[in-house]
C-alpha positions as CSV (number, residue, x, y, z in Angstrom):
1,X,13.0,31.2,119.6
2,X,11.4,32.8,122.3
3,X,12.1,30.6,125.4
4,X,11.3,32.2,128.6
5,X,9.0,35.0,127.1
6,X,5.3,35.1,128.1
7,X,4.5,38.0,126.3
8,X,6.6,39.1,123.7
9,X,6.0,43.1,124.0
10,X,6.7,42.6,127.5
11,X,9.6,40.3,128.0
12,X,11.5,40.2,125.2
13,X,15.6,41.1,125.6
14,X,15.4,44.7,124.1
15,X,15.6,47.6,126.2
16,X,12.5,49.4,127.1
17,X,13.4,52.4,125.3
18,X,14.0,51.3,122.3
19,X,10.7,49.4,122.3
20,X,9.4,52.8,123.5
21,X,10.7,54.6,120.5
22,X,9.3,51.4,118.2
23,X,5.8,52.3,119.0
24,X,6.2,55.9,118.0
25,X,5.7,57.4,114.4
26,X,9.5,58.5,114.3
27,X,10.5,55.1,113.8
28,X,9.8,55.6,110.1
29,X,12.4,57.7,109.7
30,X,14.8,55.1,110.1
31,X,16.3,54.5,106.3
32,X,16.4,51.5,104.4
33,X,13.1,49.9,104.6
34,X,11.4,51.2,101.7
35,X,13.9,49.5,99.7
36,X,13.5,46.5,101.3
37,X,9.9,47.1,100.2
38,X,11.4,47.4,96.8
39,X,13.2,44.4,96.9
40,X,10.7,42.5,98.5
41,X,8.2,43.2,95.9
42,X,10.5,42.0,93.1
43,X,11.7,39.1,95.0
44,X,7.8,37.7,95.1
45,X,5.9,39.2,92.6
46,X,8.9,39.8,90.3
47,X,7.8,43.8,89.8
48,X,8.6,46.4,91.4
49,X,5.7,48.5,93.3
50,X,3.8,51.3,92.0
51,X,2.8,53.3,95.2
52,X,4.4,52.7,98.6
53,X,3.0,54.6,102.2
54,X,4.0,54.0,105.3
55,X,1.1,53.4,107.8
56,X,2.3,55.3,110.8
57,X,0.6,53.1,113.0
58,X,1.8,51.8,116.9
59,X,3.5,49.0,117.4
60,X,6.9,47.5,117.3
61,X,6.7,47.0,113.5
62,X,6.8,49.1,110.4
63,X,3.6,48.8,108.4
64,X,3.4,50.0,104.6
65,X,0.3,49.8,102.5
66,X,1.9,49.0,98.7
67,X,0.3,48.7,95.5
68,X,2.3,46.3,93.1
69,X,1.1,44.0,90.3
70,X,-2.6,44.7,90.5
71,X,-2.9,44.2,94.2
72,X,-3.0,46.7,97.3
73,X,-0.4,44.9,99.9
74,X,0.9,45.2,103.1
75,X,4.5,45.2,104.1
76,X,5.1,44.2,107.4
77,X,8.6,44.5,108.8
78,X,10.5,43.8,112.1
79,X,13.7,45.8,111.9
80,X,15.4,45.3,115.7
81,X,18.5,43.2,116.7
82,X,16.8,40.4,118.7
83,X,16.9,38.2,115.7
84,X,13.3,36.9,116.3
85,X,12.1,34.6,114.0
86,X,8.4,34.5,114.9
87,X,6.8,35.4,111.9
88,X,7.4,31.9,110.6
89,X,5.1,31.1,113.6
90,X,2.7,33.7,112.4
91,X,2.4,32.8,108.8
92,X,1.6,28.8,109.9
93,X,-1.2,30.1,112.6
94,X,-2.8,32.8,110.2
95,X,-2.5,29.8,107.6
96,X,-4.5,27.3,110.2
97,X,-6.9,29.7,111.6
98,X,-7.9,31.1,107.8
99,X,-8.7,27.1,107.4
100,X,-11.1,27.4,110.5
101,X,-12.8,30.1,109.1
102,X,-12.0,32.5,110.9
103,X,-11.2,35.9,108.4
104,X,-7.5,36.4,107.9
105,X,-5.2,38.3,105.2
106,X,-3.3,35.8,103.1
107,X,0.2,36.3,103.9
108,X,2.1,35.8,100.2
109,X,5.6,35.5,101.5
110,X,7.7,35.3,104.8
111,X,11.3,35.7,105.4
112,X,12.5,35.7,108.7
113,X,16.1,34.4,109.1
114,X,16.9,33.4,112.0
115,X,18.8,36.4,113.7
116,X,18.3,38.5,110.8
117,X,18.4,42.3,111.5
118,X,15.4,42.8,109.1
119,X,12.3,40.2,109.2
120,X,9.1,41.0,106.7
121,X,6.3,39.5,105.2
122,X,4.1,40.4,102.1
123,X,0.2,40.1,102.5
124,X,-2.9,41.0,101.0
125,X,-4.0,44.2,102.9
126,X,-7.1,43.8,105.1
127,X,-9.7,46.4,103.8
128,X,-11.8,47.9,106.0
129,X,-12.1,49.9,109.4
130,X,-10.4,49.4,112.1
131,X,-13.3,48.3,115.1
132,X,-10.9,51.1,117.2
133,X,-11.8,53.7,114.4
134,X,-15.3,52.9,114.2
135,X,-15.4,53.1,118.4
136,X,-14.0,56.7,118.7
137,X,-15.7,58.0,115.7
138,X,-19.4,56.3,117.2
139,X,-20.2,54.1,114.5
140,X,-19.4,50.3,115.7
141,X,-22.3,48.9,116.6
142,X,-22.0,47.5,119.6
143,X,-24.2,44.5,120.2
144,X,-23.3,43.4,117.1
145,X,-19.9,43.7,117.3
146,X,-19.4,41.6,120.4
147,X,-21.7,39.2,118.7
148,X,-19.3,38.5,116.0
149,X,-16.3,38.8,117.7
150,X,-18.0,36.1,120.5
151,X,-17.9,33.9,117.2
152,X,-14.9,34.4,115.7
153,X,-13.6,33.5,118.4
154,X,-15.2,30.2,119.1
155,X,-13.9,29.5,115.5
156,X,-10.7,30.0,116.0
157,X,-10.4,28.0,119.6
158,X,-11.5,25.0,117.3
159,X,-8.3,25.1,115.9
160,X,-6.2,22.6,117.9
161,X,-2.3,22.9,118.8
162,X,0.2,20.8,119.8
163,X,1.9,21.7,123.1
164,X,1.9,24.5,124.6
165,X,3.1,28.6,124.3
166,X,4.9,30.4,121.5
167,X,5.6,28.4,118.4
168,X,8.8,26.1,117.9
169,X,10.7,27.5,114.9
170,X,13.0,25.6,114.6
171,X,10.6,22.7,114.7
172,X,9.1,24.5,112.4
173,X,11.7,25.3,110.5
174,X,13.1,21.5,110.3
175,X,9.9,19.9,109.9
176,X,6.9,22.3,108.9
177,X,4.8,21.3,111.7
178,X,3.1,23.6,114.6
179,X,4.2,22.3,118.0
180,X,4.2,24.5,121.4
181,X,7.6,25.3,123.4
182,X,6.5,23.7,126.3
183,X,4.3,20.4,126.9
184,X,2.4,21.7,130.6
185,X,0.2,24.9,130.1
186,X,1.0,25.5,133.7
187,X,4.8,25.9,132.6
188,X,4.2,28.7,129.9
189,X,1.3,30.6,132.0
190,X,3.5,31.0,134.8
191,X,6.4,31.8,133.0
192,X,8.0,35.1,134.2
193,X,5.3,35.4,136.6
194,X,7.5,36.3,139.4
195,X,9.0,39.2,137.4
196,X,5.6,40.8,136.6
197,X,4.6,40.5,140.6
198,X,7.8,42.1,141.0
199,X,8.0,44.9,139.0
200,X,4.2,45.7,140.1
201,X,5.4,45.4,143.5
202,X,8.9,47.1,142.9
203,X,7.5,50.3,140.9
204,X,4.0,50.6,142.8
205,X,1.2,49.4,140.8
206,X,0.1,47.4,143.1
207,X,1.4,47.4,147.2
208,X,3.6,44.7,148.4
209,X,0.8,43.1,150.0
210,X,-1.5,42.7,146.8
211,X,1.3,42.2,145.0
212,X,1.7,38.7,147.6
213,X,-2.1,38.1,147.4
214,X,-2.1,37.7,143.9
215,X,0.8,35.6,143.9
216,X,-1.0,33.3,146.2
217,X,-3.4,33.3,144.1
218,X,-2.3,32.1,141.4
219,X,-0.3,29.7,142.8
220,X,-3.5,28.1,144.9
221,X,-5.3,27.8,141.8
222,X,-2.7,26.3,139.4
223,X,-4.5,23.0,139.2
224,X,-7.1,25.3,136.8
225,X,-3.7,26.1,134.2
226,X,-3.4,22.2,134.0
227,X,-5.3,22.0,130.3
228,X,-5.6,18.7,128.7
229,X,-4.7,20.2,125.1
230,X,-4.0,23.6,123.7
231,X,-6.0,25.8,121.0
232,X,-5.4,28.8,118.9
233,X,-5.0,31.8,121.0
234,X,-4.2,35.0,119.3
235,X,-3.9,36.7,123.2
236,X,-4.3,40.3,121.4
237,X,-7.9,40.7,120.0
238,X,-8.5,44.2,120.8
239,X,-10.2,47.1,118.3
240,X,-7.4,48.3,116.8
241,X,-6.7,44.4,115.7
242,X,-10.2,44.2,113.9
243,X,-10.5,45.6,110.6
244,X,-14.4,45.3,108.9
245,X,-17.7,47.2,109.4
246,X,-19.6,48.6,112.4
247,X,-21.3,45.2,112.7
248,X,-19.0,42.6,110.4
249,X,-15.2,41.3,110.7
250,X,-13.3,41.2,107.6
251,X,-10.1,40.5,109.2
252,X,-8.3,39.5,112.4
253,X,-4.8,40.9,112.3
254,X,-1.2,41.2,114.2
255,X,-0.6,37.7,114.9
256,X,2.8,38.1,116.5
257,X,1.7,36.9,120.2
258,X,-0.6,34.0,119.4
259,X,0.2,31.0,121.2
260,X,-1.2,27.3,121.8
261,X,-3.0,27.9,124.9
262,X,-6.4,28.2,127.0
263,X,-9.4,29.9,125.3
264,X,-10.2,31.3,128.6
265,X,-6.7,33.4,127.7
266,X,-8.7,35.6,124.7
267,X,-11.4,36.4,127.0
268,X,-9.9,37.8,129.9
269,X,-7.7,40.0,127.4
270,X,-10.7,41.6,126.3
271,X,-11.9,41.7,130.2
272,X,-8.3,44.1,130.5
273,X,-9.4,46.5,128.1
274,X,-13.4,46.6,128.4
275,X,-16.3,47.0,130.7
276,X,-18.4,43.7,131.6
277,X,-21.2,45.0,129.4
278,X,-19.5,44.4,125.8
279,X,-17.6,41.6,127.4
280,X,-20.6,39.4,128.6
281,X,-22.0,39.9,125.1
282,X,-19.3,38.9,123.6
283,X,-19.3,35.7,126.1
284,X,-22.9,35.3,125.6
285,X,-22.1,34.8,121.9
286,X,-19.3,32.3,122.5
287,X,-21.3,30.0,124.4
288,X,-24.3,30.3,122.2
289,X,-25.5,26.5,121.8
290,X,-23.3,25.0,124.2
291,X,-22.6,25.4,128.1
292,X,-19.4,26.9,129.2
293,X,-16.6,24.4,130.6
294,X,-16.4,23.8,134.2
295,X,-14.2,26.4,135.7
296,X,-14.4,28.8,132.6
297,X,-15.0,31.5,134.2
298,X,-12.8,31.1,137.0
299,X,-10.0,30.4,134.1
300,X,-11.1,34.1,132.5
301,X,-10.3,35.7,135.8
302,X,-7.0,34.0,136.2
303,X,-5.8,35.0,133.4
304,X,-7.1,38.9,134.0
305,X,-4.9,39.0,136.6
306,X,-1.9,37.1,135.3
307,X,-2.5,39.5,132.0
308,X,-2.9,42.4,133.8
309,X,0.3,42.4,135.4
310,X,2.3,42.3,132.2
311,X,0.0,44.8,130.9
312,X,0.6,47.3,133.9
313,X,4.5,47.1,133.9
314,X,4.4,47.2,129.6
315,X,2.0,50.6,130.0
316,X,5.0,51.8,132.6
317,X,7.8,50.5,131.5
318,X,7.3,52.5,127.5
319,X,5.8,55.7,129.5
320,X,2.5,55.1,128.0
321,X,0.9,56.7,131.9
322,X,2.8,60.0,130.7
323,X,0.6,60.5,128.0
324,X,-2.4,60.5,130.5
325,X,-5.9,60.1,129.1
326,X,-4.7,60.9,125.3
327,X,-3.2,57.7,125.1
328,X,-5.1,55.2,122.5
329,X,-6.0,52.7,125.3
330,X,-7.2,55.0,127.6
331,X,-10.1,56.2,125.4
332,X,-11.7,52.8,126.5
333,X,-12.1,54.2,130.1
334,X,-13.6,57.2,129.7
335,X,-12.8,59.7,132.5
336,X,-10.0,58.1,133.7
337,X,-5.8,58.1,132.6
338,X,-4.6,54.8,131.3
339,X,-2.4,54.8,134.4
340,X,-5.8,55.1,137.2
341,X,-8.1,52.3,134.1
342,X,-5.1,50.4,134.7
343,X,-5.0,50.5,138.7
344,X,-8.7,50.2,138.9
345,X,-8.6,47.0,136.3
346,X,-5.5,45.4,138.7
347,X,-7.7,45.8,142.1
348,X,-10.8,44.2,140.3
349,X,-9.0,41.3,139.2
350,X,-7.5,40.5,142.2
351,X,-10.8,41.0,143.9
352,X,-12.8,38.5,141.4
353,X,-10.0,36.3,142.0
354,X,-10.5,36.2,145.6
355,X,-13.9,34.9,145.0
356,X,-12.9,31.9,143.0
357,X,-13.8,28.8,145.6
């Protein structure tokens, strides 16, 4: 289970570079997975596939689009020696948010063992763009994008959650009910908290006195991480995790860091990786019809900062500053590096959080 882990990607026990090598194309050299497609495929649909390719895509997973009994699938595996067992977590929240509404592929089958060296799930495949796609090619439609994300999401924070943080599995597991790790927001939020400042601190990316401010911060305004009840957080809705049309979402994907948490959470993820025009439409959307909770937006810029420091070491610790401004994230900054969009994001949030009275 993933006690003591705030952000998965982040904090998780395997060495940076092998999660630096996970998010790299070579990783599908690695043998034995297309059988495990194979098998997988015979296991729940009782055939065997007729076309498998491998999706090449980022991430610490291996993705293949398969084509098996009349339907076009997606085979999602986790092939690392952590053991994680999270995608029972995923299958229950993708479950409980497609209830809500909100679009989401069906996922057919899980099996995730606990401490398994190979973890998968079968799923319908999500047909469409990707929003990130659509961006760098010119075609998503702004306005109306951040319109519909601004109500997908407020669908999705409808959905409420027991507890706190990642999911329970073994809870889970034993029972089949959803229930948070920890029973204070405050407890999960602030969990590794003093690692981030210090690996900021330690490696540069911000000085030893910001690094102390925003410390200070945060820890002056912990009575705001005191929520009365968690929702869905999915605490990654960025482009490339929007598949649909310049205008439309046909599916939310990658559920493998959502959480029970603050809604404020979603919005300042999308504060880490935008400018404030797309983001105030998509907050402009959100709140349509109904008036934003006291504190909300001082909750958004808490948890800028507190994102953006696991963010910044993440982007250091897997060399993603090496590959300057060709990197995938970087291309929503343009004319900076992912490294200076990454600085200039850190000083900003710290700034707006000095405002907060």
């Amino acid at each position: 289970m993933r006690h003591g882990i705030y952000y998965w990607k982040c904090d998780c026990p395997r060495p940076a570079g092998e999660r630096a090598a996970a998010f790299t194309a070579g990783k599908y050299d690695a043998g034995g997975i297309e059988q495990a497609v194979q098998d997988g495929c015979r296991q729940v649909l009782g055939s065997a596939p007729t076309a498998i390719a491998p999706l090449h895509c980022a991430g610490d997973h291996f993705a293949y689009r398969v084509a098996c009994a009349g339907q076009d699938l997606l085979f999602r595996a986790a092939a690392d020696a952590t053991g994680d067992d999270y995608m029972l977590a995923e299958q229950a929240l993708v479950a409980a948010a497609g209830r809500a509404g909100v679009p989401v592929p069906r996922i057919l089958h899980t099996c995730a063992e606990a401490g398994a060296p190979l973890r998968w799930q079968l799923m319908e495949f999500a047909a469409g763009d990707s929003w990130r796609d659509l961006r760098q090619a010119g075609r998503l439609d702004l306005p109306a994008a951040a319109a519909a994300l601004g109500r997908l999401l407020r669908r999705l924070h409808a959905v409420p959650i027991d507890g706190f943080g990642f999911i329970d599995t073994a809870h889970l597991r034993a029972t089949g009910a959803v229930r948070g790790l920890c029973r204070r927001y405050r407890d999960y939020v602030t969990c590794r908290l003093g690692d981030h400042l210090a690996y900021a601190a330690g490696h540069g990316l911000l000085d030893h006195s910001a690094a102390e401010r925003a410390g200070a911060l945060l820890a002056r305004h912990a009575g705001l991480f005191a929520r009365p009840a968690a929702v869905l957080v999915h605490r990654d809705p960025a482009l490339w995790n929007l598949i649909g049309t310049p205008s439309t979402i046909t599916a939310l994907i990658d559920w493998d860091d959502a959480v029970g948490g603050d809604a404020a959470d979603d919005l300042s993820i999308l504060r880490c990786l935008h400018g404030r025009d797309f983001t105030d439409a998509v907050e402009a959307a959100y709140h349509a019809g109904a008036a934003a909770e006291p504190a909300f937006e001082a909750r958004i810029r808490l948890h800028t900062l507190r994102n953006l420091l696991w963010k910044a070491q993440l982007r250091h610790q897997l060399g993603y500053f090496a590959a300057g401004a060709g990197h995938f994230i970087a291309a929503l900054t343009p004319g900076l590096t992912l490294e200076q969009a990454t600085r200039a994001k850190l000083a900003e949030a710290l700034r707006l959080c000095e405002e907060i009275t």
